[in-house]
C-alpha positions, 0 to 999 in steps of 0.5 A: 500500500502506498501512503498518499500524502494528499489528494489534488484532483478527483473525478469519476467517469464512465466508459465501456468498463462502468464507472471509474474514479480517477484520483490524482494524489502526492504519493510518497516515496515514488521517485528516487531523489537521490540515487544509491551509492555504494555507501548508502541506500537510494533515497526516495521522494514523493511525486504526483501521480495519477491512480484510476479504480474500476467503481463495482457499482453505481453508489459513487455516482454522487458528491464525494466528501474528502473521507471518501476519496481518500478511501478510494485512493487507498483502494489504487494498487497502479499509480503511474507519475504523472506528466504534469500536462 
């Protein structure tokens, strides 16, 4: 489980799959910030990313309080850095 620093952007869509959420959150320890050297492990930081969840049913298609997304957000296993686009 990754530990998600804060949340910045939250929308649900809808495809051919059903409903989905996708969450863009600051998660920690994602990116290296300074590399290993034969002293000392990599260290690691947190990066912006990007984690979309297949929703099992149509209960989330309503306003979605702060607690919830963060719920939803623990539930992402896929987190992919983001562009910055």
């Amino acid at each position: 489980m990754h530990e998600i620093l804060s949340i910045e952007d939250f929308y649900l869509g809808c495809d051919q799959r059903g409903w989905f959420a996708t969450i863009e959150a600051y998660i920690a320890d994602m990116v290296v910030v300074h590399p290993a050297t034969m002293i000392d492990p990599a260290e690691m930081g947190p990066a912006l990313c990007i984690g979309t969840l297949i929703l099992d049913d149509d209960a989330w298609v309503r306003p979605i309080e702060a607690h919830e997304q963060l719920q939803l957000a623990s539930e992402v296993d896929n987190w992919i850095i983001s562009t910055g686009h």
